[in-house]
PQR file with spaces between the fields and no chain letter, atoms N, CA, C, O and H, PARSE charges and radii, in Angstrom:
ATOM       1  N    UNK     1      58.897  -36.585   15.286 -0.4000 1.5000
ATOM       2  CA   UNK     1      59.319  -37.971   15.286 -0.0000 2.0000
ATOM       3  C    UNK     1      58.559  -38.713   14.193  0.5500 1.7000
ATOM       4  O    UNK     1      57.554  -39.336   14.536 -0.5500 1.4000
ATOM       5  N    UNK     2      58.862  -38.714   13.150 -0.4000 1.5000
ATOM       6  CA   UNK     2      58.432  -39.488   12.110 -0.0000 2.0000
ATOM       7  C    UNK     2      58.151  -41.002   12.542  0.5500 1.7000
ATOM       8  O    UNK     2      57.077  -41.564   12.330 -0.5500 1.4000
ATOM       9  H    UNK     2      59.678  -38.208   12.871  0.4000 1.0000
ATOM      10  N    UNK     3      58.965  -41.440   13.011 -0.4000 1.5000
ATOM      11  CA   UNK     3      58.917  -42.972   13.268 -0.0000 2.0000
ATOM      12  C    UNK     3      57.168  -43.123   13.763  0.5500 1.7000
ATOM      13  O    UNK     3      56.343  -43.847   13.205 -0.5500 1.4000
ATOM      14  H    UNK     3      59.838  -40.984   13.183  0.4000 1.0000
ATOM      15  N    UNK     4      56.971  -42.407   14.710 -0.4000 1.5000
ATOM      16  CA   UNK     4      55.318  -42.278   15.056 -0.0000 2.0000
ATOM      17  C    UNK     4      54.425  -41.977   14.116  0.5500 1.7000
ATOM      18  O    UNK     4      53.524  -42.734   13.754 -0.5500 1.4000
ATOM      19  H    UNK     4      57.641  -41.819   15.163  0.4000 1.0000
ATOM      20  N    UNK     5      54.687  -40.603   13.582 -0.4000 1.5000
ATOM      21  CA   UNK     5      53.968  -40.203   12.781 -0.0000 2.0000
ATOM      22  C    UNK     5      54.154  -38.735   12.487  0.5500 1.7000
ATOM      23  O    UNK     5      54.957  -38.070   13.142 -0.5500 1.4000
ATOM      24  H    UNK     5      55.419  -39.988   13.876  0.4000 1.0000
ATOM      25  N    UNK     6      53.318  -38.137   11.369 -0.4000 1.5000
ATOM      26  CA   UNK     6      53.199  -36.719   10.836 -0.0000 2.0000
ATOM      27  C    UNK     6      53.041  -35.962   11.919  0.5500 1.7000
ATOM      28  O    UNK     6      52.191  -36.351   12.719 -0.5500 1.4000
ATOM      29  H    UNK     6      52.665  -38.677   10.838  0.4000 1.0000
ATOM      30  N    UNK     7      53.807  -34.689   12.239 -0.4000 1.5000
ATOM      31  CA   UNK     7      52.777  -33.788   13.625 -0.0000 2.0000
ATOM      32  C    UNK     7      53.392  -33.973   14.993  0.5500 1.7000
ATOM      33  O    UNK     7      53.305  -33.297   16.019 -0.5500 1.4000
ATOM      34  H    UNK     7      54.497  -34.373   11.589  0.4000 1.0000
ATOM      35  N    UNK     8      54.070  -35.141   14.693 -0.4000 1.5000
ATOM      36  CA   UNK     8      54.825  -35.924   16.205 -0.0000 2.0000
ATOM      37  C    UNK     8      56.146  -35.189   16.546  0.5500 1.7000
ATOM      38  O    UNK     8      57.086  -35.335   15.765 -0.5500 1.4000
ATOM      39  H    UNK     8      54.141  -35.690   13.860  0.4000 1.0000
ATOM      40  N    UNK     9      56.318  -34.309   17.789 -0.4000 1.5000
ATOM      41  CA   UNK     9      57.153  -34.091   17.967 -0.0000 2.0000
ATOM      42  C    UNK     9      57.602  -34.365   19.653  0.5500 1.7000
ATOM      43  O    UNK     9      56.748  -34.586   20.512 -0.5500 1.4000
ATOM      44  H    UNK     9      55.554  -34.191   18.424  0.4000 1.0000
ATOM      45  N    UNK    10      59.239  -34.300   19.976 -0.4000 1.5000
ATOM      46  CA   UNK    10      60.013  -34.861   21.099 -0.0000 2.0000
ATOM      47  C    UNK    10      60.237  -33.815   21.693  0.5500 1.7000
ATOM      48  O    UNK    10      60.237  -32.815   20.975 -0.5500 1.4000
ATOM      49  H    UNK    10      59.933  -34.121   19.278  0.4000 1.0000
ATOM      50  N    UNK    11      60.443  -33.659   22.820 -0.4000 1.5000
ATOM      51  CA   UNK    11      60.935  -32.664   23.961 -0.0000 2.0000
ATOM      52  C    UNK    11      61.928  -33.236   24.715  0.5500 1.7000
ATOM      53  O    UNK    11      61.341  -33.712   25.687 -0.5500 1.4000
ATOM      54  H    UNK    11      60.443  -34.471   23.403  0.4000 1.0000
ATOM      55  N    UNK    12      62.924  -33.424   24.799 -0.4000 1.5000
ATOM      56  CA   UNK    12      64.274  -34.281   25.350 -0.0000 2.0000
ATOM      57  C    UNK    12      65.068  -32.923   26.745  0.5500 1.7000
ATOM      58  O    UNK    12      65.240  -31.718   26.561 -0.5500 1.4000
ATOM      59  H    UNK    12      63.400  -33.037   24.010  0.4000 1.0000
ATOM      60  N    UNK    13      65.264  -33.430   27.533 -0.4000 1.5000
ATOM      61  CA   UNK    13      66.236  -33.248   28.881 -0.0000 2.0000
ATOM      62  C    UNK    13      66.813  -33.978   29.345  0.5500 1.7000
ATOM      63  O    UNK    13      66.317  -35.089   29.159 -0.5500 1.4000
ATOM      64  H    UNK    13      65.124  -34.409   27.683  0.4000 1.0000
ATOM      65  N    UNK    14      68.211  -34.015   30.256 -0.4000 1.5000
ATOM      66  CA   UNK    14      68.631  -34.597   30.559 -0.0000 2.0000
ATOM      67  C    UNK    14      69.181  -33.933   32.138  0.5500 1.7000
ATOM      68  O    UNK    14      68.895  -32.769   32.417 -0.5500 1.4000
ATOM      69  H    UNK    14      68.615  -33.112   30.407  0.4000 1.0000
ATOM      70  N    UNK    15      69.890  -34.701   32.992 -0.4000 1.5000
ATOM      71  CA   UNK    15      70.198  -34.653   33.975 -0.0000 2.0000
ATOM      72  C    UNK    15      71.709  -35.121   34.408  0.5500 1.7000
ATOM      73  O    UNK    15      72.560  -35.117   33.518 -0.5500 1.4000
ATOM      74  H    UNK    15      70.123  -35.647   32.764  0.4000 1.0000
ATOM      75  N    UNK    16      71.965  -35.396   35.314 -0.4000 1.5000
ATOM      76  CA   UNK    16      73.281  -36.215   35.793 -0.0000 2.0000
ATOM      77  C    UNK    16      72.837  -37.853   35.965  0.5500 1.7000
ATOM      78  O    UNK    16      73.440  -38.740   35.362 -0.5500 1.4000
ATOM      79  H    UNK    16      71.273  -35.399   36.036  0.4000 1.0000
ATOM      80  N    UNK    17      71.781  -38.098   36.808 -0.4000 1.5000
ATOM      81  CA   UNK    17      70.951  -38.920   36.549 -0.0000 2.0000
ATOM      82  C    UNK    17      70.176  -39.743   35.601  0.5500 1.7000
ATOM      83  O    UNK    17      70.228  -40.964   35.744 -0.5500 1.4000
ATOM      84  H    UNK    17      71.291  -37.378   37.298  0.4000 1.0000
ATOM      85  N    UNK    18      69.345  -39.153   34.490 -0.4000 1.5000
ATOM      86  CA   UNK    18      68.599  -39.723   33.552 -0.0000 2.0000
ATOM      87  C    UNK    18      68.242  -38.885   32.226  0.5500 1.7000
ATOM      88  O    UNK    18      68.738  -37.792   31.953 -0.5500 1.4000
ATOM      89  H    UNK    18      69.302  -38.161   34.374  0.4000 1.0000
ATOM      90  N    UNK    19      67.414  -39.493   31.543 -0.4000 1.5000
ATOM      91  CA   UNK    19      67.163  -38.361   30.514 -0.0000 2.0000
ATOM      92  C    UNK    19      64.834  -38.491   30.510  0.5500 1.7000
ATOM      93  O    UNK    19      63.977  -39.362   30.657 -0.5500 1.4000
ATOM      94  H    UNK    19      67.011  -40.380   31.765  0.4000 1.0000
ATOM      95  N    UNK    20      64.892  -37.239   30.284 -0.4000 1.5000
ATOM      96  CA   UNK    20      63.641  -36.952   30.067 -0.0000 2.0000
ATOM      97  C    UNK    20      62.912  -36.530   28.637  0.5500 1.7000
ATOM      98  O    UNK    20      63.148  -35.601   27.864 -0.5500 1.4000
ATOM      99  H    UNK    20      65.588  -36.531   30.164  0.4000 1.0000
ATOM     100  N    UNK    21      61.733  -37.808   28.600 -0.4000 1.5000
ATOM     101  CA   UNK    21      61.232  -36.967   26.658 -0.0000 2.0000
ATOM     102  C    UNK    21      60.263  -37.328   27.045  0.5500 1.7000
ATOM     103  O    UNK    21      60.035  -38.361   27.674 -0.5500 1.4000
ATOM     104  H    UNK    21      61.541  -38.562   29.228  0.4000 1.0000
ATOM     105  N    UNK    22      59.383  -36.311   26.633 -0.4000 1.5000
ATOM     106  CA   UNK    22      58.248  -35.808   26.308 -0.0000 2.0000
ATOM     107  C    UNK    22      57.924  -35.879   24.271  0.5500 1.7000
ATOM     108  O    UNK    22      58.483  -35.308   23.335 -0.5500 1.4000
ATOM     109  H    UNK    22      59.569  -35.471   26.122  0.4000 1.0000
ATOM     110  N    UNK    23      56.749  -36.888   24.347 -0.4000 1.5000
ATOM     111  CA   UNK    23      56.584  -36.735   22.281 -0.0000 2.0000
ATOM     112  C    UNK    23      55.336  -36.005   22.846  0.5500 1.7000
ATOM     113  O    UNK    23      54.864  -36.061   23.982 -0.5500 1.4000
ATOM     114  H    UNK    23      56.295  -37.353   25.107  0.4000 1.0000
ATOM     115  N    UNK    24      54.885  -35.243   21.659 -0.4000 1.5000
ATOM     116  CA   UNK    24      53.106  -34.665   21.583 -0.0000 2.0000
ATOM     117  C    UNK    24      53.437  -35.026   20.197  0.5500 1.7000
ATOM     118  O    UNK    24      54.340  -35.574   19.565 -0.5500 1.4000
ATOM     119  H    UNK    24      55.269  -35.197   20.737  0.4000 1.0000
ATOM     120  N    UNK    25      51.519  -34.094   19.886 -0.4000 1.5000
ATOM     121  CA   UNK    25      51.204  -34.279   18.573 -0.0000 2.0000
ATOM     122  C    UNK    25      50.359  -32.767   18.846  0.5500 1.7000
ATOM     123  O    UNK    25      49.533  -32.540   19.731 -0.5500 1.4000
ATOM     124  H    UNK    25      50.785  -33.649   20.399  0.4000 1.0000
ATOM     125  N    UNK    26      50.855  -31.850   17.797 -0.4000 1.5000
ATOM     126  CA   UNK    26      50.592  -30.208   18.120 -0.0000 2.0000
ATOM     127  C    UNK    26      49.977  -29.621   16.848  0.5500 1.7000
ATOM     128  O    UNK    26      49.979  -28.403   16.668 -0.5500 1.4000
ATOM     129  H    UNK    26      51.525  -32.035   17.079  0.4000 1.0000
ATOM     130  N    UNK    27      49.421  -30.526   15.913 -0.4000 1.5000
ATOM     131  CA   UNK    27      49.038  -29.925   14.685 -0.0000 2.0000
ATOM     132  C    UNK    27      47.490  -29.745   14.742  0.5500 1.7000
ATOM     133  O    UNK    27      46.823  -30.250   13.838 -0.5500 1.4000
ATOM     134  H    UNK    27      49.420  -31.515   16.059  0.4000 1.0000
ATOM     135  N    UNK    28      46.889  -29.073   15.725 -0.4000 1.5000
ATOM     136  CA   UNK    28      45.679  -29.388   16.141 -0.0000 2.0000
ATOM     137  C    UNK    28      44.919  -28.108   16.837  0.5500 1.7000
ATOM     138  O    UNK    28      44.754  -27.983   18.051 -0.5500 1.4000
ATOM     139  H    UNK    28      47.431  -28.663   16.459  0.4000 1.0000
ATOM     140  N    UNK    29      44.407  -27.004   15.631 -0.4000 1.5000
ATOM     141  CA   UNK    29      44.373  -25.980   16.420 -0.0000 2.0000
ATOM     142  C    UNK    29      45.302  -25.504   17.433  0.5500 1.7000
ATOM     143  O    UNK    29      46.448  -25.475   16.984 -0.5500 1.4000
ATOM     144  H    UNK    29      44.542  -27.105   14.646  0.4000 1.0000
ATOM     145  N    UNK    30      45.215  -25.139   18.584 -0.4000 1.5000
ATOM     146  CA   UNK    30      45.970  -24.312   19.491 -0.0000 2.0000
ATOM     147  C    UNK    30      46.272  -25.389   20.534  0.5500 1.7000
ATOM     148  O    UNK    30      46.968  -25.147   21.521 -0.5500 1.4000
ATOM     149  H    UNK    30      44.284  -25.163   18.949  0.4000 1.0000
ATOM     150  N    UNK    31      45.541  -26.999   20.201 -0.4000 1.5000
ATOM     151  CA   UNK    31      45.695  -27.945   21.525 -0.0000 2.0000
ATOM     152  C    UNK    31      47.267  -29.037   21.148  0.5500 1.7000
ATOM     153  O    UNK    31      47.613  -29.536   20.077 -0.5500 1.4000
ATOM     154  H    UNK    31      44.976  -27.195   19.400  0.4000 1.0000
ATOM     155  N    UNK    32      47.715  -29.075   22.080 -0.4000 1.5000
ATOM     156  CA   UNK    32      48.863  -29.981   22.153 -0.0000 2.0000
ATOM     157  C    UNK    32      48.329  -30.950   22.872  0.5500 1.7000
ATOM     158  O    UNK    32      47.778  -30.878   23.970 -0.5500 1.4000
ATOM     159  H    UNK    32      47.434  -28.670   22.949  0.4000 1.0000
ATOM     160  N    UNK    33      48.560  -32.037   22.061 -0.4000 1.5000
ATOM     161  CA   UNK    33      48.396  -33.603   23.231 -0.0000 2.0000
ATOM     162  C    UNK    33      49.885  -34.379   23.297  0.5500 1.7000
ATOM     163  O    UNK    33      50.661  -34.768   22.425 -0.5500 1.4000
ATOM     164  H    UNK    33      49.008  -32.096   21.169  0.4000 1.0000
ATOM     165  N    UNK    34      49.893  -34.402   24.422 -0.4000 1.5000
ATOM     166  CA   UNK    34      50.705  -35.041   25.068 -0.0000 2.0000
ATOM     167  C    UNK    34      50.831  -36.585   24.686  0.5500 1.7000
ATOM     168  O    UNK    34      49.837  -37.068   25.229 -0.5500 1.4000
ATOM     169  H    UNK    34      49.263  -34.086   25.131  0.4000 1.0000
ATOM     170  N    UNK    35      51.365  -37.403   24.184 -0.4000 1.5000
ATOM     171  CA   UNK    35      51.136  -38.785   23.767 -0.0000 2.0000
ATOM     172  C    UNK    35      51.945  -39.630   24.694  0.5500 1.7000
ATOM     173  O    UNK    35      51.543  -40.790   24.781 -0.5500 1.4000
ATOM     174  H    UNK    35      52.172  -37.010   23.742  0.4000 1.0000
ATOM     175  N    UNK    36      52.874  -39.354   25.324 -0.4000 1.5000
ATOM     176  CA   UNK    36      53.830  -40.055   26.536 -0.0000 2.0000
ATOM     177  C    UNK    36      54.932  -39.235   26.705  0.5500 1.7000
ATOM     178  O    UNK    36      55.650  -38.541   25.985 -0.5500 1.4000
ATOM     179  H    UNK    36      53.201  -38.412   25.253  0.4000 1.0000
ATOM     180  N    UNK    37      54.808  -39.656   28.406 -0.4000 1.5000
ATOM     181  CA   UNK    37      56.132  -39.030   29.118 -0.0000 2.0000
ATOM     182  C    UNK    37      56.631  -39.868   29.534  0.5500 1.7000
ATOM     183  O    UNK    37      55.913  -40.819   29.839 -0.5500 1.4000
ATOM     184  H    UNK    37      54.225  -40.220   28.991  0.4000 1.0000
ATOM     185  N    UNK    38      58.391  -40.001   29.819 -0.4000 1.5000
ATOM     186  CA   UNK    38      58.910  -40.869   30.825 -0.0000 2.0000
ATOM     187  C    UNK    38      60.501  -40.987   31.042  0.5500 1.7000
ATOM     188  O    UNK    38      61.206  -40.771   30.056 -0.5500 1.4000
ATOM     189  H    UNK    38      58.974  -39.228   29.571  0.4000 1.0000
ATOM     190  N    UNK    39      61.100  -41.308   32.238 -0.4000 1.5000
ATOM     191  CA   UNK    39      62.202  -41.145   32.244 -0.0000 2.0000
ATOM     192  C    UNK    39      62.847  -42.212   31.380  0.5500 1.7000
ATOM     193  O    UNK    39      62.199  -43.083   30.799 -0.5500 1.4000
ATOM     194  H    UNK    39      60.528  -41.483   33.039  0.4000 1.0000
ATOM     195  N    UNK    40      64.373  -42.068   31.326 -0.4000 1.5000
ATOM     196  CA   UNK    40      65.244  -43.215   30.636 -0.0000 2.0000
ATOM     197  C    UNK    40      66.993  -43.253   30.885  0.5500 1.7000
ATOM     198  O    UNK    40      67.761  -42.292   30.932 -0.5500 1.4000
ATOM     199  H    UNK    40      64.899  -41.360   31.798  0.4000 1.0000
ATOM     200  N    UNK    41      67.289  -44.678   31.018 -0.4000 1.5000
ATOM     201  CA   UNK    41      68.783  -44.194   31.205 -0.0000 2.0000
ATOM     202  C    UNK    41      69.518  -44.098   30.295  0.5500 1.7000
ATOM     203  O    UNK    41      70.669  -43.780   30.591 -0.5500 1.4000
ATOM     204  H    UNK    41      66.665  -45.458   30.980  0.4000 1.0000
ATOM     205  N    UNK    42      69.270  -44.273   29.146 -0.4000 1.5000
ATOM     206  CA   UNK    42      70.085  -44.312   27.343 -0.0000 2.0000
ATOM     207  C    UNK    42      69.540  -42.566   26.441  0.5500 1.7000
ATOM     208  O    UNK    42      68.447  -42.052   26.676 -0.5500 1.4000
ATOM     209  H    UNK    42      68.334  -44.531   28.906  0.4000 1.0000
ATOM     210  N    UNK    43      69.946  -42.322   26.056 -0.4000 1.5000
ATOM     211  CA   UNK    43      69.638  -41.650   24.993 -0.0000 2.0000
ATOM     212  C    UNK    43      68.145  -41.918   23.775  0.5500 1.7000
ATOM     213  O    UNK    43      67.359  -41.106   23.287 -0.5500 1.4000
ATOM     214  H    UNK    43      70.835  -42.740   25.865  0.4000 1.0000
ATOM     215  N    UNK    44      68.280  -43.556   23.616 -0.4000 1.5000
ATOM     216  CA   UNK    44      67.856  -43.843   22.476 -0.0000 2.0000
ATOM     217  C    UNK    44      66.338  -44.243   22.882  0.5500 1.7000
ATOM     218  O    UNK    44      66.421  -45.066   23.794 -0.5500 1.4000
ATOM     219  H    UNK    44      68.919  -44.216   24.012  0.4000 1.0000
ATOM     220  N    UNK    45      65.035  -43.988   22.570 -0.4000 1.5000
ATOM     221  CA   UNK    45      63.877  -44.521   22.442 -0.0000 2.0000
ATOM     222  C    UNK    45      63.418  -46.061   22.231  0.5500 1.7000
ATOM     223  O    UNK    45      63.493  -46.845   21.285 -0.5500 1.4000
ATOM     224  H    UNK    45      64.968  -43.320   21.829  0.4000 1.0000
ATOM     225  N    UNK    46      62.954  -46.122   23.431 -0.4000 1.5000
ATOM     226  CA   UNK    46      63.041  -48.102   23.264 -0.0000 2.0000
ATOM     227  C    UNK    46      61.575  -48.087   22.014  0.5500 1.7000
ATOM     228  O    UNK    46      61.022  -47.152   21.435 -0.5500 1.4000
ATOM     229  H    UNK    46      62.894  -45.484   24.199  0.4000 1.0000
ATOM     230  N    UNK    47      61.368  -49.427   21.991 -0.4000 1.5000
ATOM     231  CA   UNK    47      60.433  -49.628   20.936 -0.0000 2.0000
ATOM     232  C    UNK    47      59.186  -49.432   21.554  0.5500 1.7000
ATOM     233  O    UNK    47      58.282  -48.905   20.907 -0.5500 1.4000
ATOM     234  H    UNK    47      61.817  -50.187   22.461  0.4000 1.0000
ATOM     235  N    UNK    48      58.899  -50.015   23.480 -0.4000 1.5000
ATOM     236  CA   UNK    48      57.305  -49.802   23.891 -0.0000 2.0000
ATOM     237  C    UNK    48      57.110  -48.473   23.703  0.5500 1.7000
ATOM     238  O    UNK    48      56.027  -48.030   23.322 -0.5500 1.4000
ATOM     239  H    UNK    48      59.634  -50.444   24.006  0.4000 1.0000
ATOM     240  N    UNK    49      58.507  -47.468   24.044 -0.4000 1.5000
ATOM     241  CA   UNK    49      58.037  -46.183   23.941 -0.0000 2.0000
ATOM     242  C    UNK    49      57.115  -45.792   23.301  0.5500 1.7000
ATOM     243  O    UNK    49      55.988  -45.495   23.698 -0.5500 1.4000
ATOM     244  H    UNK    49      59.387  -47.828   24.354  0.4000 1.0000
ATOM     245  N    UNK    50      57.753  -45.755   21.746 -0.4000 1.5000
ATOM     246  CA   UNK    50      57.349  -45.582   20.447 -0.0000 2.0000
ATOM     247  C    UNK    50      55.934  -46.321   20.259  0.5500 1.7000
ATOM     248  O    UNK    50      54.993  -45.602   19.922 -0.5500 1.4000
ATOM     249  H    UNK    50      58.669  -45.996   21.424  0.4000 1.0000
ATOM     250  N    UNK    51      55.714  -47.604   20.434 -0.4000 1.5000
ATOM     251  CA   UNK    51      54.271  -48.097   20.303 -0.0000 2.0000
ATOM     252  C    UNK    51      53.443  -47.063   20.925  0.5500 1.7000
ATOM     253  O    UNK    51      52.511  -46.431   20.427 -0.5500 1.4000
ATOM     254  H    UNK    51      56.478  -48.188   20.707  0.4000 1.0000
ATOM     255  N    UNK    52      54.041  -46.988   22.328 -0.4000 1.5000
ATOM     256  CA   UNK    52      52.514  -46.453   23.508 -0.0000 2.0000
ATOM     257  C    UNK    52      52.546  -44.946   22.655  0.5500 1.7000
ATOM     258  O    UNK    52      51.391  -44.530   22.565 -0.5500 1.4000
ATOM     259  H    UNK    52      54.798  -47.502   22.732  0.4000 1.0000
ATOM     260  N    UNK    53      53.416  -44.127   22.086 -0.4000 1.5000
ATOM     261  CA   UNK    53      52.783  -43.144   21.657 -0.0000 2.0000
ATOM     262  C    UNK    53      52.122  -43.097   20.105  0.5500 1.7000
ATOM     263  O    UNK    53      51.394  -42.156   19.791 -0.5500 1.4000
ATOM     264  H    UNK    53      54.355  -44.465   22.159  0.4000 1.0000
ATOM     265  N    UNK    54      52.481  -44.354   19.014 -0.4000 1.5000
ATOM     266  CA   UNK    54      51.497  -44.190   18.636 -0.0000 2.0000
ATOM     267  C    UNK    54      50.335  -44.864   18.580  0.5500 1.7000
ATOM     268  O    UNK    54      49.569  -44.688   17.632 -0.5500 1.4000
ATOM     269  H    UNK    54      53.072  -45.119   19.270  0.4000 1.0000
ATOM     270  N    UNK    55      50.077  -45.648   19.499 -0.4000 1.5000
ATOM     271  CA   UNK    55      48.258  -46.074   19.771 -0.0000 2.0000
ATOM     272  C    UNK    55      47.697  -44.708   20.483  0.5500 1.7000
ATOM     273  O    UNK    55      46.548  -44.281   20.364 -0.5500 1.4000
ATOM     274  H    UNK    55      50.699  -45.791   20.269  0.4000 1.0000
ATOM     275  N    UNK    56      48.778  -44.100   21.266 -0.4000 1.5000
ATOM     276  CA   UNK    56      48.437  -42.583   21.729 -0.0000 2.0000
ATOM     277  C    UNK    56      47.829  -41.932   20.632  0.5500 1.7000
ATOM     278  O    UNK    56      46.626  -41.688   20.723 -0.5500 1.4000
ATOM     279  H    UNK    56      49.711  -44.447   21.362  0.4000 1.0000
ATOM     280  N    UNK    57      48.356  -41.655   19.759 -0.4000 1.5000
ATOM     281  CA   UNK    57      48.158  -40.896   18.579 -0.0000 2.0000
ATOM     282  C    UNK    57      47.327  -41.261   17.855  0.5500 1.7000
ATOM     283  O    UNK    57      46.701  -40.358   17.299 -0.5500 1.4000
ATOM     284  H    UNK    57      49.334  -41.853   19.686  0.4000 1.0000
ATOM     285  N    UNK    58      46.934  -42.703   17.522 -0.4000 1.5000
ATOM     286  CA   UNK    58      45.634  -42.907   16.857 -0.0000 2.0000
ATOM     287  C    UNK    58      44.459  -43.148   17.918  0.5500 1.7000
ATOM     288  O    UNK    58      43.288  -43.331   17.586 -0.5500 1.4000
ATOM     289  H    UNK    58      47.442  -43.437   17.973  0.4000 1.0000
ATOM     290  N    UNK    59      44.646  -43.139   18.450 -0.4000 1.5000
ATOM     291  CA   UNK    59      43.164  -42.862   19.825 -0.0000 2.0000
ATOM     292  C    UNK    59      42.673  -40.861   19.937  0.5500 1.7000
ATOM     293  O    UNK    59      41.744  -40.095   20.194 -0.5500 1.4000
ATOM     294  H    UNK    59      45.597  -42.990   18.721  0.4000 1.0000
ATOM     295  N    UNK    60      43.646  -40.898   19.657 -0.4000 1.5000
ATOM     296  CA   UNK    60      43.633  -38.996   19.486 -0.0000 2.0000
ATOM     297  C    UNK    60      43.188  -38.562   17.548  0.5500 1.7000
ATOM     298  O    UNK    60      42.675  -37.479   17.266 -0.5500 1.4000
ATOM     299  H    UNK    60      44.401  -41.520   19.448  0.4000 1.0000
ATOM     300  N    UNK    61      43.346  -39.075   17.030 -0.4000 1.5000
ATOM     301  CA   UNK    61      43.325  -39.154   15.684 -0.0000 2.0000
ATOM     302  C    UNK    61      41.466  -39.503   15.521  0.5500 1.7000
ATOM     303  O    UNK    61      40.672  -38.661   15.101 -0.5500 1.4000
ATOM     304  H    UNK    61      43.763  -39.954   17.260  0.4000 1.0000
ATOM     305  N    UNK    62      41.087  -40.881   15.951 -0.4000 1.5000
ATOM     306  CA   UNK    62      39.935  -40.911   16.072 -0.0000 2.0000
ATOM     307  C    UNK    62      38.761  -40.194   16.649  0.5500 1.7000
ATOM     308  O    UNK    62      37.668  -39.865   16.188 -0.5500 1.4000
ATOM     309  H    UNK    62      41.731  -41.565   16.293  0.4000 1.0000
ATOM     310  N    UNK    63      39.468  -40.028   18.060 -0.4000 1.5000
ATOM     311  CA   UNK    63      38.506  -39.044   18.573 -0.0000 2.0000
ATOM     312  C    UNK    63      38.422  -37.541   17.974  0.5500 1.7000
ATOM     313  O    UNK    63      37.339  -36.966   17.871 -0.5500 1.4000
ATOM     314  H    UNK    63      40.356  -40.295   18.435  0.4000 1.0000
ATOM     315  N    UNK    64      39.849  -36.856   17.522 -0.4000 1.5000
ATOM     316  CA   UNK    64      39.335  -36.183   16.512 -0.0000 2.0000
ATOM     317  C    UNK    64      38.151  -35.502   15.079  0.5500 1.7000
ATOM     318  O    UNK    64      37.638  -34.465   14.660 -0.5500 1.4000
ATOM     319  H    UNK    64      40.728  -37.324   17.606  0.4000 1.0000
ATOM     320  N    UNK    65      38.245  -36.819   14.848 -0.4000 1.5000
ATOM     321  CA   UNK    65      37.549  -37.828   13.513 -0.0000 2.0000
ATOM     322  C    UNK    65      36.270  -37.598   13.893  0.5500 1.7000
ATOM     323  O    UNK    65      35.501  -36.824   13.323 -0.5500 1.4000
ATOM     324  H    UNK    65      38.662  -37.661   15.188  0.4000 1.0000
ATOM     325  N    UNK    66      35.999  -38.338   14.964 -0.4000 1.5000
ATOM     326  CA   UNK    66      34.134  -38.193   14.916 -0.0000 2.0000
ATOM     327  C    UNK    66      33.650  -37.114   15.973  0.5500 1.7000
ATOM     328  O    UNK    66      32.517  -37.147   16.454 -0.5500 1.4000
ATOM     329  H    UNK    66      36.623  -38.967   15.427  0.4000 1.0000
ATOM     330  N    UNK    67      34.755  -35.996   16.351 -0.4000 1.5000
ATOM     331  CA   UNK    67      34.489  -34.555   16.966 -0.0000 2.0000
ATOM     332  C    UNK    67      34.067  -34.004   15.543  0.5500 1.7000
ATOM     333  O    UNK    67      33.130  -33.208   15.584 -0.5500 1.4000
ATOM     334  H    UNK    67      35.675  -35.969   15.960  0.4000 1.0000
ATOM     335  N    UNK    68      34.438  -34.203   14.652 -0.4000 1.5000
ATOM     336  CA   UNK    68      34.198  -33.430   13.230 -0.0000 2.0000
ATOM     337  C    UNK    68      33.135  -33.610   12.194  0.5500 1.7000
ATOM     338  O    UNK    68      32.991  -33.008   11.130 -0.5500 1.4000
ATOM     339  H    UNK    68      35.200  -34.851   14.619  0.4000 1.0000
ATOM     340  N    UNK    69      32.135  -34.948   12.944 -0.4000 1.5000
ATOM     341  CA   UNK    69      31.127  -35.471   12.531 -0.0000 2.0000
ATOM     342  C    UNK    69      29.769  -34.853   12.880  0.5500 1.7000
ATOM     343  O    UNK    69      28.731  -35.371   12.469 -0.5500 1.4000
ATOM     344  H    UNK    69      32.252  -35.437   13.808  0.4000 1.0000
């Protein structure tokens, strides 16, 4: 998912009911982080989505950062 960022990728399901996505960020050694999960009744990614995963992603980015310090 570019819109987030480099590394960002979606995991999408759906149901009769709703749809399910999962974004991570997997460019990170062997660890996948999870940046948000959640159900939805549209197809399309609202905008809080997209925020909450990337302040996800730069909170993970940082702590990265000074693991390497």
């Amino acid at each position: 998912m570019t819109s987030i960022g480099p590394g960002v990728y979606e995991l999408r399901e759906s149901d009769d009911r709703t749809w399910y996505r999962v974004i991570y960020f997997s460019k990170v050694a062997d660890t996948i982080y999870i940046l948000h999960c959640f159900e939805k009744k549209t197809s399309k990614t609202s905008k809080p989505d997209i925020e909450t995963a990337k302040l996800r992603l730069k909170r993970v980015r940082t702590r990265l950062a000074e693991e390497k310090k």
